[in-house]
C-alpha positions in Angstrom: 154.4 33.1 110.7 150.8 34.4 109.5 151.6 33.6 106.2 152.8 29.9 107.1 149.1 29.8 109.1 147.7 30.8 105.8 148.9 28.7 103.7 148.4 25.7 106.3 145.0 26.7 106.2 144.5 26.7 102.0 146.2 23.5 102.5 144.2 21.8 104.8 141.0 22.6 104.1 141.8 21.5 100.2 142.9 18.2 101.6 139.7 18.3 103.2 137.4 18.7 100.3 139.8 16.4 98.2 139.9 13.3 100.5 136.3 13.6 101.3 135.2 13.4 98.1 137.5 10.6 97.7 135.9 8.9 100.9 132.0 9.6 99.5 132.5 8.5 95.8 134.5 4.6 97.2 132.8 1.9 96.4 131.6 0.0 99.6 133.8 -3.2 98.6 136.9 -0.8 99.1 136.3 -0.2 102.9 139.7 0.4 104.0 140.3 3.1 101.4 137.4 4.7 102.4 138.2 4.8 106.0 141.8 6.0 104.7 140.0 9.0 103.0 137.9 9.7 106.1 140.7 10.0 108.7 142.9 12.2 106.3 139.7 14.4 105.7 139.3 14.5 109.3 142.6 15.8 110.1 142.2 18.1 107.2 139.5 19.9 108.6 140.7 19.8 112.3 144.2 21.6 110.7 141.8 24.2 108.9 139.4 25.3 111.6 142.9 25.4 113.9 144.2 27.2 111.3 141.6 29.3 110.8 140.4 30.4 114.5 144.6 30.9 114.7 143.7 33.3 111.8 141.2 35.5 113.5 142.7 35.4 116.6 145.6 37.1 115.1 144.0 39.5 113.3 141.8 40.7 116.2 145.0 41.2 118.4 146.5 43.3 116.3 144.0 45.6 115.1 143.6 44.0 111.7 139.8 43.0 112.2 137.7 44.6 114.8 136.8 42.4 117.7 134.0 40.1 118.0 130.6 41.3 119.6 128.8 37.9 120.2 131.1 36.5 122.7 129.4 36.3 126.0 129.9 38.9 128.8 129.4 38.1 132.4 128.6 41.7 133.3 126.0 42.6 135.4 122.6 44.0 134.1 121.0 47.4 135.2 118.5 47.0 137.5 119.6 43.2 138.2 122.0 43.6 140.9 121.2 42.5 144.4 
């Protein structure tokens, strides 16, 4: 299953930079093309951030990658409590 993730990701995020070139370099006179390109660029990179957060979310669970630091921690502070 990681390796169908992975190569949904590669996928997506080409589709991506493919159809959004192909929606920036339209002519204005070919609008619906253009808005054709967008939405499929769109979806590409909704697919490849899933993909990828699916990714590291993996990887951090089983040991792969070491666990991110910057996520907010609702601990208390020394000297805070009251």
């Amino acid at each position: 299953m990681t390796k169908l993730i992975a190569i949904l990701n590669v996928v997506a995020w080409a589709g991506f930079w493919s159809f959004g070139y192909l929606a920036l370099t339209t002519p204005p006179e070919d609008g619906s093309r253009m808005v054709v390109a967008l939405v499929i660029a769109a979806l590409g990179a909704a697919t490849g951030v899933w993909a990828w957060f699916w990714i590291v979310r993996h990887s951090e669970a089983t040991g792969y990658a070491k666990g991110s630091r910057s996520r907010a921690r609702y601990e208390a502070d020394e000297g805070l409590d009251a």
